[in-house]
C-alpha positions in Angstrom: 23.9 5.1 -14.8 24.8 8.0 -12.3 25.7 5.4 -9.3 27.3 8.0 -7.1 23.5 9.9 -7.1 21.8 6.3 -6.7 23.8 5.8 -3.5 23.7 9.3 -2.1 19.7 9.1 -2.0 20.2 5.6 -0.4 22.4 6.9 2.3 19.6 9.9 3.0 16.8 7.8 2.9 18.9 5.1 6.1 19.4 8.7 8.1 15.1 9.3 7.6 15.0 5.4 8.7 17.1 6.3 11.8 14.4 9.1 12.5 11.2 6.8 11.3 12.5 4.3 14.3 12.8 7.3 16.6 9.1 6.8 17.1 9.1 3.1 18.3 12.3 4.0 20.2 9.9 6.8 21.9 7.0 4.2 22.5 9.2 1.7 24.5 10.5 4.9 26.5 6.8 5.5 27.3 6.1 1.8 28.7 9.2 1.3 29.7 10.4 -1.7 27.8 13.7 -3.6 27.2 12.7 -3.3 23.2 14.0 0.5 23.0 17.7 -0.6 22.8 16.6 -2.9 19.5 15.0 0.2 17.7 17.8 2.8 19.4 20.8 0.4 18.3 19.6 -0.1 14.7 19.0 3.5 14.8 22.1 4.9 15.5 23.2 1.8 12.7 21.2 3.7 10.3 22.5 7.1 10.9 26.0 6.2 11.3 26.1 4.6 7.8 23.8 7.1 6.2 26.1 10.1 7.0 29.1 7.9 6.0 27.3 7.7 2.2 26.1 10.7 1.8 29.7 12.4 3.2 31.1 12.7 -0.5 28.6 14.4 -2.7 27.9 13.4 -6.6 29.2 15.9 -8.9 26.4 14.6 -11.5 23.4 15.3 -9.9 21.3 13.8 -13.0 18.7 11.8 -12.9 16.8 10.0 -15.7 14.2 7.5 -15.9 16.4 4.3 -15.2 18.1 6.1 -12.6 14.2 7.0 -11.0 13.3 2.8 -11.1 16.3 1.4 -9.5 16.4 4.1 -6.7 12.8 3.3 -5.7 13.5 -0.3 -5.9 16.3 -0.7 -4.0 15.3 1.9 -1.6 12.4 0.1 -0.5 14.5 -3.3 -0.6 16.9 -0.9 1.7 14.0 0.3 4.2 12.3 -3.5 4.9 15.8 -5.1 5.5 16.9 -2.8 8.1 13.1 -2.2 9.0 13.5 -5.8 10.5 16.4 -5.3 11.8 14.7 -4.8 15.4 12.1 -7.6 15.4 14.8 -10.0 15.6 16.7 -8.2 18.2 14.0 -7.5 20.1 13.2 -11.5 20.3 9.5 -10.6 18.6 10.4 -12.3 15.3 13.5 -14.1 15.9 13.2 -15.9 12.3 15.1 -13.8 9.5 12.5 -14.6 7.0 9.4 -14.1 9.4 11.3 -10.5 10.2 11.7 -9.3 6.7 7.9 -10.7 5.5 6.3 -8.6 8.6 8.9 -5.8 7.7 7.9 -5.8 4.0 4.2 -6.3 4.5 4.1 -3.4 6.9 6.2 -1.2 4.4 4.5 -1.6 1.3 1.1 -1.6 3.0 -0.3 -4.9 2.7 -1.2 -6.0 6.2 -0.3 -9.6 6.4 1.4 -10.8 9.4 3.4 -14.0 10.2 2.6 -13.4 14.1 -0.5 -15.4 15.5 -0.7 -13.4 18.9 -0.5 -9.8 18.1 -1.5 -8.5 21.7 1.5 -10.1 23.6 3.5 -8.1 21.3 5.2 -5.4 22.7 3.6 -2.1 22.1 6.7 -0.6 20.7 6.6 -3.6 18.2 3.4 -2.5 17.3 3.6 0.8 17.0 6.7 0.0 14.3 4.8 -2.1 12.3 1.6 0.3 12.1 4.3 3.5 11.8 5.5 1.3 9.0 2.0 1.4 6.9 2.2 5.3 7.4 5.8 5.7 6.1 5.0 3.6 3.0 1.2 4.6 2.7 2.6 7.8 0.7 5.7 6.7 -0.6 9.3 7.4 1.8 10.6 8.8 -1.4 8.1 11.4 -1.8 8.4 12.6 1.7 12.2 12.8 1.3 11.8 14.8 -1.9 8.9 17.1 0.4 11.9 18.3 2.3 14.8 17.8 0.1 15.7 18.7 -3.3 17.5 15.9 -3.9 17.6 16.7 -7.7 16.3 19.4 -9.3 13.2 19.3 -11.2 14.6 15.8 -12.7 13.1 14.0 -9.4 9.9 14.2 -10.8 11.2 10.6 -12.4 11.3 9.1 -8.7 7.7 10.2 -7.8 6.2 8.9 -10.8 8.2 5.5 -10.5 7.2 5.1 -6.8 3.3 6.5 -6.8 0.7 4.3 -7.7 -1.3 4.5 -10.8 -0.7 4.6 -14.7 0.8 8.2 -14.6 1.4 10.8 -12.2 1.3 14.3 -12.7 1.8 17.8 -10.5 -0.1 20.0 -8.4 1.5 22.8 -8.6 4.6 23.1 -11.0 7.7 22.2 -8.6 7.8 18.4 -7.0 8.9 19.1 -3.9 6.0 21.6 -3.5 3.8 18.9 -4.8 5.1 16.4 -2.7 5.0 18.7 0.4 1.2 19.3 -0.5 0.4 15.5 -0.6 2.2 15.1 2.5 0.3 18.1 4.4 -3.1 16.3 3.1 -1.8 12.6 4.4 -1.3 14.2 7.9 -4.3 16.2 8.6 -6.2 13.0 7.3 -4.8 10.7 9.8 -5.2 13.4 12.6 -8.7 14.2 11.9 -9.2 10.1 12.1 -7.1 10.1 15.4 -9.2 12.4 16.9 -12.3 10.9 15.6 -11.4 7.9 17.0 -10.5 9.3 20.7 -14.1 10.8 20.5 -15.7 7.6 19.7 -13.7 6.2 22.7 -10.5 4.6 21.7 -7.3 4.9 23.8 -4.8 7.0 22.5 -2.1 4.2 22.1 -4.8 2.3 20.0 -6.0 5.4 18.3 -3.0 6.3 16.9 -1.8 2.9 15.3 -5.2 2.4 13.8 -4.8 5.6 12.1 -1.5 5.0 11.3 -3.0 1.7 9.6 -5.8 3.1 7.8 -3.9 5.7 6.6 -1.5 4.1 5.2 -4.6 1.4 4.2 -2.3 -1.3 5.5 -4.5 -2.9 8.3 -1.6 -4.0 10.8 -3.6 -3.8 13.6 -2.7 -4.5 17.9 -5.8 -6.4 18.4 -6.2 -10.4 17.6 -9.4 -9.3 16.3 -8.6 -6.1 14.4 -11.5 -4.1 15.0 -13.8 -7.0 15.5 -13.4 -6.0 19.3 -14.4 -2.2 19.3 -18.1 -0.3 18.8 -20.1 0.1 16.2 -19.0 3.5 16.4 -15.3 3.1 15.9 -15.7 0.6 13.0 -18.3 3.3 10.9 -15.1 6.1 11.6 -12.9 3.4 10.2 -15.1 2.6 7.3 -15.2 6.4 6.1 -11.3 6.8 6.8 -10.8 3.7 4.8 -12.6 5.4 1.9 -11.2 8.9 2.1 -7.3 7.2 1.7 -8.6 5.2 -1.0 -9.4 8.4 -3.2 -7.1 10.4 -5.1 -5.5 12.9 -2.7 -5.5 15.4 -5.5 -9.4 15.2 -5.0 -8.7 17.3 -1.6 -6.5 19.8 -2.9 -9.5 19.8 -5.4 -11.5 20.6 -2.8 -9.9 22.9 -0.7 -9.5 25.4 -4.2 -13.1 24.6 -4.8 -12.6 23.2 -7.9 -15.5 20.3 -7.3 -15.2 19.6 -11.2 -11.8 18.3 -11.4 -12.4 16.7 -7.9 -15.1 14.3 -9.1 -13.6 12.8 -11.9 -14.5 9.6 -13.5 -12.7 7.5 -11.5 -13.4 8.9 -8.4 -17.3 8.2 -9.1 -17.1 5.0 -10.8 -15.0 4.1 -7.1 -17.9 5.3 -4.9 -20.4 3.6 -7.3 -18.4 0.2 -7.2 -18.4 0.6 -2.7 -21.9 1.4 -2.8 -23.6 -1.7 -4.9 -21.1 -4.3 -3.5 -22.0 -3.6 -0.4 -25.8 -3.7 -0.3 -24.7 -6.9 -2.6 -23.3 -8.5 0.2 -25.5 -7.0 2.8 -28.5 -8.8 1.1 -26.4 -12.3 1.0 -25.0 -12.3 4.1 -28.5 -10.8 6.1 -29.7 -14.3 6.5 -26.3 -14.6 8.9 -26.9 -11.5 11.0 -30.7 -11.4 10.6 -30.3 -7.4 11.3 -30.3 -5.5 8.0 -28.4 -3.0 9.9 -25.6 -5.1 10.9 -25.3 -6.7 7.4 -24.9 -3.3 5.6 -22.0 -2.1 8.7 -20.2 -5.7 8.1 -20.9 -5.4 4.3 -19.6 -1.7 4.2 -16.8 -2.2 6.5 -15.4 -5.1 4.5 -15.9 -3.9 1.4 -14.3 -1.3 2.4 -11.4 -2.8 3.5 -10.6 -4.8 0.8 -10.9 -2.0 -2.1 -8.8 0.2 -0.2 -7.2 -2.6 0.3 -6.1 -1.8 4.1 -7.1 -5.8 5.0 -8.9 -4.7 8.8 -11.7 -7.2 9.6 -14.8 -6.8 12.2 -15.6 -10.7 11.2 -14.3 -14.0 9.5 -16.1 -12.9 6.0 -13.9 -16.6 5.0 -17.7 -17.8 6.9 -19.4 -15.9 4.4 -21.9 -17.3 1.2 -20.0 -17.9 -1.7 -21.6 -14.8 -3.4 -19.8 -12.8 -0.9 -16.3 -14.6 -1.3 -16.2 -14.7 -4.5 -16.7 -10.4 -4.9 -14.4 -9.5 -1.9 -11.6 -11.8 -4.0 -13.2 -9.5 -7.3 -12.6 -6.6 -5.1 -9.1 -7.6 -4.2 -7.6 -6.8 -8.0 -10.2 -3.6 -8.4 -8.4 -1.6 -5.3 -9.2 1.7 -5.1 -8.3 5.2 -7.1 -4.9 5.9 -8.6 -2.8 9.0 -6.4 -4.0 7.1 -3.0 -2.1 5.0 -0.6 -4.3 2.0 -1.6 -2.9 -0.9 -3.6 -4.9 -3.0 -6.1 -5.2 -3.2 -10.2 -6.6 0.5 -9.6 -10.2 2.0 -10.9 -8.3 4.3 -13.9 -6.5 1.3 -15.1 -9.8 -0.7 -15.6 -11.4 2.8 -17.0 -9.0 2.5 -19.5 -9.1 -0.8 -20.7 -12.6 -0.9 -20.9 -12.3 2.3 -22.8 -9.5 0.9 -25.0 -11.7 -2.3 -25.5 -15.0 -0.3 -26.7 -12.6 1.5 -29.3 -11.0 -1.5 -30.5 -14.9 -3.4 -31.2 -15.5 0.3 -33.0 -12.7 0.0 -34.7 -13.6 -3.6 -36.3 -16.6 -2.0 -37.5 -15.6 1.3 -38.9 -12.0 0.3 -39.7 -10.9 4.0 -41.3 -12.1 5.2 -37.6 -9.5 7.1 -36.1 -10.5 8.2 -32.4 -8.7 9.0 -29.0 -9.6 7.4 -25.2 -10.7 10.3 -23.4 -10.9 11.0 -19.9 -13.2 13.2 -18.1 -12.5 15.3 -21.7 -8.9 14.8 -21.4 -7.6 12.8 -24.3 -5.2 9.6 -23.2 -1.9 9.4 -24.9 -0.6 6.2 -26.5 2.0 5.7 -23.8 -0.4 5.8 -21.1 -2.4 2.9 -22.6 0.3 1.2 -23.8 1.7 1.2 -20.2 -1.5 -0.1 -19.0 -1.5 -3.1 -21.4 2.0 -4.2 -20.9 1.2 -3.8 -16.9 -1.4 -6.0 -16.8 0.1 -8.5 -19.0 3.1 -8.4 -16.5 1.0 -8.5 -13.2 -0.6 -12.4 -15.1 2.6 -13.7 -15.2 4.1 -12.9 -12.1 1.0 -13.8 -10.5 0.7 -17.3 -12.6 4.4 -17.8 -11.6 4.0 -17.2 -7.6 1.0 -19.5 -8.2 3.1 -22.2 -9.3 6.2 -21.5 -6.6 4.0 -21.9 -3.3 1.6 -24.4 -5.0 4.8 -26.7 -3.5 3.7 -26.2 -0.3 1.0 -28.4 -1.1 -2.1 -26.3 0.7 -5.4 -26.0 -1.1 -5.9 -23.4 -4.5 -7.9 -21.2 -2.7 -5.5 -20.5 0.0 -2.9 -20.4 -2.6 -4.3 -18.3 -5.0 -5.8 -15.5 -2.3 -2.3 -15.9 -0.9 -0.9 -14.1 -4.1 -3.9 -11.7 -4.7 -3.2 -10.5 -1.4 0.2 -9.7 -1.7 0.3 -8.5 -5.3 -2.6 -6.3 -4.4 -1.9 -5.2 -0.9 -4.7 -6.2 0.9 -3.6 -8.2 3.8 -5.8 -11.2 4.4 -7.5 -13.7 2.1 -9.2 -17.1 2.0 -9.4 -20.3 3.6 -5.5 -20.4 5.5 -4.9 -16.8 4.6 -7.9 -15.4 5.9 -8.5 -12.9 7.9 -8.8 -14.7 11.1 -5.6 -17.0 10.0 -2.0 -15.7 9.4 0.6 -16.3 6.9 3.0 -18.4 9.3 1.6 -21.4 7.6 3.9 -20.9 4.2 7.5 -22.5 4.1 9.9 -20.2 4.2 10.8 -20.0 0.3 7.0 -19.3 -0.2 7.4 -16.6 2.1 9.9 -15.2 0.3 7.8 -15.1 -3.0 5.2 -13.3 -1.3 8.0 -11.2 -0.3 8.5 -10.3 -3.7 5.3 -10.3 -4.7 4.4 -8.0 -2.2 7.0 -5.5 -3.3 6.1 -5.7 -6.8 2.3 -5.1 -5.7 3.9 -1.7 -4.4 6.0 -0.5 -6.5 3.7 -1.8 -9.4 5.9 -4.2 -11.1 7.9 -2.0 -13.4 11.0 -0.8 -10.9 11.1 -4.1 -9.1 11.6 -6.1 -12.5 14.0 -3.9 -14.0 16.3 -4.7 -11.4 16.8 -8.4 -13.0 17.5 -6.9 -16.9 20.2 -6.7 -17.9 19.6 -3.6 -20.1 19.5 -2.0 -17.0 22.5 -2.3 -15.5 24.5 -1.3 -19.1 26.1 2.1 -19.0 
């Protein structure tokens, strides 16, 4: 275990924190409020001990596999714990816990808050927590590694422990390029949905942390409401930017080379297939509510939208909704969107493949001397992939059944409970009943909260680097 290169990425990812809370520091500037010596002081904390760590540099500069999983674990375990560090001097969260759940669910993109009044908040509060959605949308690690070569060509093990999906592969045949490239793609998509949403009449303050939100599909909005409150108008350019990040963002670079066949893959179709029929779905259940087919399909869009990409906005209580309705947005809430997105969720290629893997295993029963590969848009699958995917979703039923049981001690109702977990396990934000979307999560006991913590984390960082931390395999030199 190379400990001295484990803490020398730590210490450079608390000097990008100190330049990440630059931005709130700048906001409370603007308005001139007392919170810009919270974000200033932790700030300067950040800096100060990131340039003490990374002082003495590693003469092993390896890194392996392990060494990839715990650095992305404990960095983001790092980044929410100071992340918090200026709700509660600030006076905006003064609770620990409270500080670190909205810290955590703004970092790994989920969305739920512990706050029931958002708009008292100060703005510079706000702007951290929707900045936060944008920092972890793509991954910190991978815009370190854009403008630093932490490690050779060996830091390809960080990117594919801390991007989502079953594997990860390269644009262009150096990381950092790749992660540059991905990074260059993230920005112009949240300025093209800033200036989209300036056109269509937002203020800039407003603009910028909903695209900092949808962008990172984390749904942290500054409106009690989320986008309940705004025009038709605004809530069809948030629908199509909630989309866009839910799609593989190697489908632009696709694009842009005017390669449309390697764009549109399979999972990128069978995505847009899946938005499309659940949303007339629930436009046709939910039209005997609005009695305007035209309103159905923009509420029915919108949310479906939402919840696949698994950003967690709302433009109504959808907990009102027929039962028809409930029951697919909590279906939608495992599917999530496309793997190589900032969404979080199950993902569409991880389904692909088990279905796949499924239809080859009933084949199999019947012509037993069968020997055939799971194929991909041509490409064949290899056995590690799958394998990966299996032992993933067997991991994310027990963690899931185990949350379950931990907050069912708060004694609220299964629904609330169970939504509680799909929420944070898939990133989405909001649920059912108590969790939903016009509710908050300030309900939950503080060790429940902590679970969800966890859970929300894991959702992230898809299980793998968060549970090695606790083997003790991992630790052994």
């Amino acid at each position: 275990m190379n400990y001295k290169m484990i803490g020398n990425i730590l210490g450079w990812l608390l000097i990008f924190e100190s330049l990440f809370l630059a931005v709130p520091a700048i906001t409370a500037i603007i308005y001139r409020e007392s919170a810009f010596w919270s974000f200033f002081g932790t700030a300067c904390f950040c800096l100060l001990l990131g340039l003490l760590i990374t002082r003495k540099k590693p003469g092993n500069k390896a890194l392996y596999s392990r060494e990839g999983f715990i650095i992305v674990s404990l960095s983001w375990i790092v980044l929410s714990l100071f992340g918090s560090v200026p709700y509660m001097l600030c006076g905006a969260i003064p609770n620990f816990t409270d500080a670190l759940f909205e810290s955590v669910s703004g970092f790994s993109t989920t969305g739920s808050t512990i706050l029931s009044d958002v708009e008292i908040m100060p703005r510079s509060v706000l702007m951290w927590r929707s900045f936060t959605h944008w920092v972890g949308g793509m991954g910190v690690l991978v815009f370190i590694m854009a403008f630093l070569p932490l490690s050779g060509g060996q830091n390809m093990h960080i990117m594919k422990a801390e991007s989502p999906g079953p594997s990860v592969g390269k644009l262009v045949p150096h990381v950092r390029t790749t992660a540059l490239l991905l990074y260059t793609i993230y920005f112009i998509l949240t300025l093209a949905e800033f200036i989209a949403l300036i056109i269509g009449g937002m203020d800039a303050f407003e603009a910028l942390n909903t695209a900092f939100a949808t962008a990172g599909t984390g749904g942290l909005g500054v409106k009690n409401t989320s986008i309940g409150g705004y025009s038709p108008a605004i809530q069809i350019i948030v629908t199509v930017f909630m989309i866009l990040f839910a799609i593989n963002f190697n489908t632009y670079f696709f694009i842009a080379r005017a390669k449309f066949r390697e764009a549109f893959t399979t999972e990128v179709i069978v995505f847009l297939i899946i938005v499309i029929l659940s949303s007339a779905t629930i436009a046709i259940n939910i039209n005997g509510i609005y009695n305007n087919m035209g309103e159905s399909v923009r509420h029915s869009t919108f949310t479906v939208a939402a919840i696949m990409s698994t950003t967690g906005f709302s433009t109504v209580d959808f907990n009102l909704w027929p039962e028809l309705s409930r029951a697919l947005i909590v279906m939608l809430m495992f599917v999530g969107g496309c793997a190589g997105s900032t969404c979080g969720g199950i993902k569409i290629s991880r389904f692909i493949i088990l279905f796949k893997g499924m239809k080859k295993e009933l084949e199999v029963l019947i012509h037993p001397k069968q020997v055939k590969k799971i194929k991909i848009d041509g490409h064949p699958i290899e056995h590690d992939v799958v394998r990966s995917v299996n032992v993933y979703m067997v991991g994310f039923v027990l963690v899931f059944a185990v949350s379950m049981l931990i907050i069912s001690f708060d004694d609220l109702d299964l629904i609330t409970n169970f939504t509680a977990v799909a929420s944070a396990m898939n990133n989405v934000g909001p649920g059912l009943d108590l969790a939903g979307p016009t509710s908050n999560f300030s309900i939950f006991s503080d060790p429940v909260k902590i679970v969800l913590i966890f859970d929300m984390l894991a959702g992230r960082l898809e299980l793998f680097p968060i549970l090695l931390l606790f083997s003790p395999a991992t630790w052994k030199k």
